[in-house]
C-alpha positions as CSV (number, residue, x, y, z in Angstrom):
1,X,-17.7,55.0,-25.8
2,X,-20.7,57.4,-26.5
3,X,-19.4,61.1,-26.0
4,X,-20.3,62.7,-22.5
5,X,-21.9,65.8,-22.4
6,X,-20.8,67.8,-19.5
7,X,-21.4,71.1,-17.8
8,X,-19.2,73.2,-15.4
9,X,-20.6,75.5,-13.6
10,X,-19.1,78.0,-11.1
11,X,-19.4,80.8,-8.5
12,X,-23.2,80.9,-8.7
13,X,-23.5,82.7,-4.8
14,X,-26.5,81.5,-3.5
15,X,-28.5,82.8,-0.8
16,X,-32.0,82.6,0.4
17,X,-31.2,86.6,2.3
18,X,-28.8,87.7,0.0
19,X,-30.6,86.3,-3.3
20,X,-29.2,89.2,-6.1
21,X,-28.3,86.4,-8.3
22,X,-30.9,84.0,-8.5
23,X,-32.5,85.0,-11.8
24,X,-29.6,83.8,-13.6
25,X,-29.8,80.4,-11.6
26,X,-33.3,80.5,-12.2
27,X,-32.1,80.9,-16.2
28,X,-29.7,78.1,-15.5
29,X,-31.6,75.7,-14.2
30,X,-34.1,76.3,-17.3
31,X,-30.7,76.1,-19.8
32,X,-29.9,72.5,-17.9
33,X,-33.8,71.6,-18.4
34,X,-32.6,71.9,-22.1
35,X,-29.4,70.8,-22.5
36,X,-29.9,67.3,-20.3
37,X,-26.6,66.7,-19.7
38,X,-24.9,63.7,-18.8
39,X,-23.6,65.3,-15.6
40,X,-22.7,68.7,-14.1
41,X,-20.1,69.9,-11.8
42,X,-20.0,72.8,-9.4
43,X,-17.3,74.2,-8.9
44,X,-16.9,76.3,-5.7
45,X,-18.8,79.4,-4.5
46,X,-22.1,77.8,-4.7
47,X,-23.0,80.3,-1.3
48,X,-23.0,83.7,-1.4
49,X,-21.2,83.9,2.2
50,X,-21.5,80.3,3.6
51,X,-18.5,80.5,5.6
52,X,-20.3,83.0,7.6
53,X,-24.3,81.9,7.2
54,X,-25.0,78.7,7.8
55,X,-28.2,78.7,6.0
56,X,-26.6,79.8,3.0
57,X,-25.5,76.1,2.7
58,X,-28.9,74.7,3.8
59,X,-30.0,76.7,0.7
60,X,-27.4,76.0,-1.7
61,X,-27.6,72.3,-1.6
62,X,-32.2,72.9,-2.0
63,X,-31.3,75.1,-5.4
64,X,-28.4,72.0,-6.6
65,X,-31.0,69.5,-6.0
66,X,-33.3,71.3,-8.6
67,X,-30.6,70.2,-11.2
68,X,-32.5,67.8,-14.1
69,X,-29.3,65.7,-14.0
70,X,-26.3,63.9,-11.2
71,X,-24.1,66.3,-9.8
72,X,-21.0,66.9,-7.7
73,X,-19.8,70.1,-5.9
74,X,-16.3,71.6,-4.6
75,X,-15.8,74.0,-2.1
76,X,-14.8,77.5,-3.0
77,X,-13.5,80.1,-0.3
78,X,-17.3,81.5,0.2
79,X,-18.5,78.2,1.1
80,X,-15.5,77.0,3.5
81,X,-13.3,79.9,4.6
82,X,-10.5,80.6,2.8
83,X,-6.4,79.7,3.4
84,X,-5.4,80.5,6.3
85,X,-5.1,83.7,7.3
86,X,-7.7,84.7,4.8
87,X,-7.3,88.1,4.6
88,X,-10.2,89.5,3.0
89,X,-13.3,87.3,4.8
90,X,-11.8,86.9,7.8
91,X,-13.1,83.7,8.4
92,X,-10.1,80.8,6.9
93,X,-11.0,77.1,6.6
94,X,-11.3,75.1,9.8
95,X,-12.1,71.7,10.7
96,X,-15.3,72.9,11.9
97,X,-16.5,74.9,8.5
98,X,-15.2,71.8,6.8
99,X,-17.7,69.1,8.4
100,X,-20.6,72.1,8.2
101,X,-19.9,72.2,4.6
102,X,-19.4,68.4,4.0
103,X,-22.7,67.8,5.9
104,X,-24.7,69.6,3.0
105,X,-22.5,68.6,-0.1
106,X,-21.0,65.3,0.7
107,X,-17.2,64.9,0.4
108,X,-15.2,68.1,-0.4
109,X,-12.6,65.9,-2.4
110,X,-13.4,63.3,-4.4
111,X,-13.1,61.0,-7.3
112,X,-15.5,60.5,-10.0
113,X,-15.2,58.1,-13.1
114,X,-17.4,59.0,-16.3
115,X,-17.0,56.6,-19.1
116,X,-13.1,56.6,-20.2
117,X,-12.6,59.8,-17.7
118,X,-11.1,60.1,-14.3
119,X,-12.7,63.3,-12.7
120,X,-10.9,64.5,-9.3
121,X,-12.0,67.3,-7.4
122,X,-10.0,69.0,-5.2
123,X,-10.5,71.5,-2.0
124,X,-8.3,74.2,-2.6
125,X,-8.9,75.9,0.3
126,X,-7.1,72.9,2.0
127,X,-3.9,73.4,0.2
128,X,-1.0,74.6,1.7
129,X,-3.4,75.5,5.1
130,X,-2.0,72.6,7.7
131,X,-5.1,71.0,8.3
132,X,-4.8,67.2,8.9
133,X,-7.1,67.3,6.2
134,X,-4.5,68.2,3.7
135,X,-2.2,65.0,3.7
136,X,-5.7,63.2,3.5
137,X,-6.6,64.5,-0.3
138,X,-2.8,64.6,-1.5
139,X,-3.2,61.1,0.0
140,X,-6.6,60.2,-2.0
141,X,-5.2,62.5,-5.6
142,X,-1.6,60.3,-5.7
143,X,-3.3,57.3,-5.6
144,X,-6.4,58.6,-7.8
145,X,-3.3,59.1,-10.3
146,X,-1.6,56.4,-10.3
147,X,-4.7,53.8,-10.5
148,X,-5.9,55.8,-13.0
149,X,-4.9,52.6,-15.6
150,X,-5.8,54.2,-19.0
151,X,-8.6,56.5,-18.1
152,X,-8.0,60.2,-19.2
153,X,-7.7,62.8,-16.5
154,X,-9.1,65.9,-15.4
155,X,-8.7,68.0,-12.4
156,X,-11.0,70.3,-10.7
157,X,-10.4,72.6,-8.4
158,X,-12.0,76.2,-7.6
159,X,-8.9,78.7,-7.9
160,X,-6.7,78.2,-11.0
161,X,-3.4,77.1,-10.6
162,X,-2.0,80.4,-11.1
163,X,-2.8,83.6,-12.9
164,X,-0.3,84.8,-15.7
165,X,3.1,83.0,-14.8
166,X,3.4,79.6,-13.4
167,X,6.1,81.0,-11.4
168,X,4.5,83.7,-9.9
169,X,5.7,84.7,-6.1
170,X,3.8,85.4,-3.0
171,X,0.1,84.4,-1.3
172,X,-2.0,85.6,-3.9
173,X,-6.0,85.1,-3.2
174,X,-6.6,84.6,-6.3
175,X,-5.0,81.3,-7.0
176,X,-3.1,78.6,-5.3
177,X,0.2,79.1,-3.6
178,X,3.3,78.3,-4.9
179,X,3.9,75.0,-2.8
180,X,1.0,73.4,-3.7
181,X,0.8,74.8,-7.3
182,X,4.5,73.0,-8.0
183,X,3.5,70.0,-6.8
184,X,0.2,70.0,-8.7
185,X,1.8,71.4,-12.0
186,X,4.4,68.5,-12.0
187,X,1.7,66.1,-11.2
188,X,-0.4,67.1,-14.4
189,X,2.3,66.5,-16.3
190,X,3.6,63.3,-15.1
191,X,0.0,61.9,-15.2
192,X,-0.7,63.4,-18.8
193,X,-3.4,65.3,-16.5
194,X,-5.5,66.7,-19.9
195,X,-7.8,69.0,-18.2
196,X,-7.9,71.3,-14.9
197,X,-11.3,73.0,-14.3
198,X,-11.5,75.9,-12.0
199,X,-13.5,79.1,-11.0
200,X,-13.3,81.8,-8.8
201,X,-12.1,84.4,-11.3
202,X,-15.5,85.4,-12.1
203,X,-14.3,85.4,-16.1
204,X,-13.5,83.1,-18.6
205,X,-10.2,82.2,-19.8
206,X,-8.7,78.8,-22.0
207,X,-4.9,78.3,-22.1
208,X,-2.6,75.1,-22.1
209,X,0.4,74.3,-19.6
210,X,2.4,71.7,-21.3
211,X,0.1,68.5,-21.6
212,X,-3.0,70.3,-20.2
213,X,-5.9,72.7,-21.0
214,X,-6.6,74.9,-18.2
215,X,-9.9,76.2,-18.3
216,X,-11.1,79.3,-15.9
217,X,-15.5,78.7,-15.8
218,X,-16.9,82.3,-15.8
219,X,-19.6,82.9,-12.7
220,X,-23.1,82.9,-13.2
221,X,-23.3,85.4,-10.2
222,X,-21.5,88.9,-11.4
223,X,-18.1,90.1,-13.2
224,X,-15.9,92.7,-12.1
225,X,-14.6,95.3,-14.5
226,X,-12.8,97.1,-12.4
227,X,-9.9,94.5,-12.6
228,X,-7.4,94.3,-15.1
229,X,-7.8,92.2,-18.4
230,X,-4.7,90.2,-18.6
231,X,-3.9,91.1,-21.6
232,X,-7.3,90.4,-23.3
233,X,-6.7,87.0,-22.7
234,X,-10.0,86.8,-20.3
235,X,-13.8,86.9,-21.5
236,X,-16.1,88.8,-18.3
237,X,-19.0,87.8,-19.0
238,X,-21.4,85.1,-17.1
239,X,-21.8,82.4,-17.8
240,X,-20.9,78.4,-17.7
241,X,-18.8,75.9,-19.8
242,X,-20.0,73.1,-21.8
243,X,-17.7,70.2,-22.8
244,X,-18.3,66.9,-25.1
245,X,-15.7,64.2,-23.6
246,X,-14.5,61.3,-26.2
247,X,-12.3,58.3,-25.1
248,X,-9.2,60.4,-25.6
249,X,-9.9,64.3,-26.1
250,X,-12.3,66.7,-25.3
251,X,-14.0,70.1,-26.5
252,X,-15.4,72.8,-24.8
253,X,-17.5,76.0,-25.4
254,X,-18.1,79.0,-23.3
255,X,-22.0,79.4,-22.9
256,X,-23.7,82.6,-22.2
257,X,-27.4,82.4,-22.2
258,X,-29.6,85.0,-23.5
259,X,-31.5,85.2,-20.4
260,X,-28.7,86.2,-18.0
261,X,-27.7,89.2,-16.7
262,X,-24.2,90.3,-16.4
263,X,-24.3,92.0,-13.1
264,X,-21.1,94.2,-12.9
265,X,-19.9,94.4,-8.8
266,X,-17.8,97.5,-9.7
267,X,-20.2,100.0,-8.1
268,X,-21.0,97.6,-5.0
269,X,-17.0,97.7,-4.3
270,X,-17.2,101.2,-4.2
271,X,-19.5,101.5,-2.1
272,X,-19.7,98.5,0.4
273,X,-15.9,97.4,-0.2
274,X,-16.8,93.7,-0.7
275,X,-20.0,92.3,-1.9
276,X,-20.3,90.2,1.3
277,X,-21.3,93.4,2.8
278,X,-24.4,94.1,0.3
279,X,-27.3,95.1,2.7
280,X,-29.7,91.7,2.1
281,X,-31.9,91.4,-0.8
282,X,-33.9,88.2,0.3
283,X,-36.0,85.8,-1.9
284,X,-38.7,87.2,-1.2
285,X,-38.5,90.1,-3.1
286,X,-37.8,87.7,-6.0
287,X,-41.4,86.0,-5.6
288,X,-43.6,89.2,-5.6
């Protein structure tokens, strides 16, 4: 098998009203013009508040179709409403932001084969939240697993499967709760699960649980520096991941393009208390 080139990249928050990050899409797009890769994957947040605005999905899926090469998109918690009772939008995952999202993007779980690899991406929003919906991808990701038949495996899904401790209590935001993260842990290593991909940590961050690399994809959108470093174990800065995929193994490489900008939301929290409730910056005033 030829190696696969292949680019992950996250949290880009797009928005035709609220546009404060589209010069480093812009950058991006002209990085993927370069690079040609064999395929990319988004991996949640592709909206700025798209849970919210409609048109914010209507705009996202015009700016992925720009991409020079095949793609495939998950859901984060700004493009579908977070697990219920999503505390901190206000607006949690429903049947109804679901279809909205799935009417732009196509499926919001999925299966993907790429030479001797078996992508699955996953709807994390949908874990542990009681929609029907849920029992329909652990459906589609046991069987994904076990007809797998000799094809590596890699998971992707937008939150990481936890932060610092695999045990880690409570219903943190930030990653996936403990029911569904026990269940997915012991599934990666039953299945020799080699890779999980995820986002929404606006940093980057490489670490292995047992059989499998976890890899956190830093945001081309904005860092926060307010929040603490883990130890040093996290890079924020923007950004995407490149990896080269053989039959068996794979490598990887945190990207940061010279063109980008690291916008730093610490000021904007202050101020605003969450970036959805920046005052809009549309396009326009990109196109002057």
């Amino acid at each position: 098998m030829s190696q696969l080139k292949i680019i992950q990249v996250s949290d880009t928050h797009l928005s035709r009203k609220w546009a404060y990050f589209q010069d480093n899409w812009e950058a991006f797009l002209d990085c993927m013009s370069d690079e040609r890769p064999d395929f990319i994957f988004v991996t949640g947040d592709i909206c700025f508040n798209g849970s919210k605005w409609p048109d914010d999905l209507v705009y996202a899926r015009k700016q992925l179709e720009r991409l020079p090469s095949p793609w495939r998109s998950i859901p984060g918690n700004h493009d579908i409403g977070d697990t219920p009772p999503d505390r901190r939008l206000k607006g949690p995952i429903t049947t109804a932001r679901r279809t909205r999202y799935r009417r732009h993007f196509g499926p919001d779980f999925w299966v993907e084969d790429l030479g001797e690899w078996r992508f699955i991406g996953l709807n994390a929003q949908l874990l542990d939240s009681g929609l029907a919906a849920e029992k329909a991808q652990m459906k589609l990701l046991d069987n994904a697993l076990e007809t797998a038949k000799g094809l590596s495996i890699a998971l992707l899904i937008h939150k990481p499967l936890f932060i610092c401790r695999d045990n880690e209590a409570g219903r943190s935001l930030g990653s996936i709760w403990p029911p569904s993260r026990k269940r997915l842990l012991s599934l990666c290593k039953q299945y020799n699960v080699k890779l999980v991909a995820s986002g929404h940590r606006h940093c980057y961050r490489s670490m292995r649980y047992g059989p499998t690399r976890l890899i956190w994809a830093p945001p081309t959108s904005f860092i926060d520096t307010r929040v603490p470093n883990i130890g040093g174990l996290v890079e924020r800065r923007v950004g995407y991941v490149r990896y080269r995929f053989d039959s068996k193994k794979f490598g990887h490489e945190f990207v940061e393009p010279s063109l980008f900008i690291n916008h730093d939301m610490r000021n904007w929290m202050v101020a605003h208390g969450s970036t959805t409730r920046l005052p809009p910056r549309p396009i326009a005033l990109h196109e002057c």
